[in-house]
Each structure stands twice: as structure tokens, then as C-alpha cells.
C-alpha positions as CSV (number, residue, x, y, z in Angstrom):
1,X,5.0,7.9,-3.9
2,X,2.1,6.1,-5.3
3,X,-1.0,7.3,-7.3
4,X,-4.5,6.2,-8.4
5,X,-3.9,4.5,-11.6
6,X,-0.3,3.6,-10.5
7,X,0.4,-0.9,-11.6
8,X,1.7,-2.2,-8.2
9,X,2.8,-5.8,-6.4
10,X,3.9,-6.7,-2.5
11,X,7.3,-7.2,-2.4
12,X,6.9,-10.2,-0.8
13,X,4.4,-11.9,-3.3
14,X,5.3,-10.8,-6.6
15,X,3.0,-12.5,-8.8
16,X,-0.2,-10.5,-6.7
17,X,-0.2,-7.7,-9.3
18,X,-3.1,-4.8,-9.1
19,X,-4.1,-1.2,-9.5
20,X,-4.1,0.9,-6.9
21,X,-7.6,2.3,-6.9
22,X,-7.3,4.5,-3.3
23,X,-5.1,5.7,-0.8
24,X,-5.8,7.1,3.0
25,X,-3.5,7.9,5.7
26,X,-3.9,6.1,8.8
27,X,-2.4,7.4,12.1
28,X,-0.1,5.5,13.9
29,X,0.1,4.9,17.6
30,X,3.7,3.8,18.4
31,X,5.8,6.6,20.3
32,X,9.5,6.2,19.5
33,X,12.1,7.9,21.4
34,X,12.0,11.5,19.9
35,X,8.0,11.6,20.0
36,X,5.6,10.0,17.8
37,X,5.4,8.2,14.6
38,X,4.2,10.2,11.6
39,X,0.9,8.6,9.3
40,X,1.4,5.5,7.6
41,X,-0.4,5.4,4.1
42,X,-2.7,2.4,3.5
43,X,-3.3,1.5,-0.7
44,X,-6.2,-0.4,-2.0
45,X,-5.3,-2.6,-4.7
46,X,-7.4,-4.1,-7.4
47,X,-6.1,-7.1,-7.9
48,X,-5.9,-8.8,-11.1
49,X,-6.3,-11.9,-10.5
50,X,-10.3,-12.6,-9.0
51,X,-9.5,-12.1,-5.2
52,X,-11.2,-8.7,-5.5
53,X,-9.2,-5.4,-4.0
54,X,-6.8,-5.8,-1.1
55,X,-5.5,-2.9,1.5
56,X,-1.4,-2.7,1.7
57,X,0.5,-0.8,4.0
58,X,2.6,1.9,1.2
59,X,5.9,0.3,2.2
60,X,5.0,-3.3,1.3
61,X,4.9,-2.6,-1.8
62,X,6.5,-1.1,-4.8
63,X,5.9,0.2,-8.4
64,X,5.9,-2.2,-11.6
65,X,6.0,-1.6,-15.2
């Protein structure tokens, strides 16, 4: 799982590397067949780049070193 402080990128843009800076959980709506979904965590990412911080769903993206 991710932390505050934590170096991040979106697995499908790799060169979008940030900070994670927040986390919240967000409830999900979606019923599946045994009942409904669990929270879904959503990151805020200070990017490094200047595009300023970006929200990402926690399983777009992954930890970097």
C-alpha cells in the first residue's frame, strides 16, 4: 500500500513521476454477484513535472525508487 511521502508513476505513462501528497477512500457503487464492491483508494500526486497534482485511482499506479 501507498503512503504520504511515497515516489510514484501510472503504469501506463511512466515518465508522469510524483509524490503522493494524500489519499481518501472513495466508495464504490458497482454490486458484483456476491454483494458490493469494497472502497477504492483515490492518491493525489504531485507531479514533477509543472502540471500541478493529479488524482489516481491506487491500482493505476505503482511504487518507484
Amino acid at each position: 500500500m501507498f503512503k504520504v511521502g511515497d515516489r510514484v508513476a501510472p503504469f501506463d505513462n511512466m515518465t508522469m513521476k510524483g509524490t503522493v501528497v494524500d489519499m481518501r477512500k472513495q466508495g464504490s457503487d458497482q454490486w458484483m454477484v456476491g454483494g458490493a464492491m469494497q472502497h477504492i483508494f483515490i492518491i493525489k500526486v504531485a507531479l514533477d513535472s509543472d502540471k500541478g497534482e493529479m488524482e489516481f485511482r491506487a491500482d493505476r499506479l505503482r511504487r518507484i525508487e
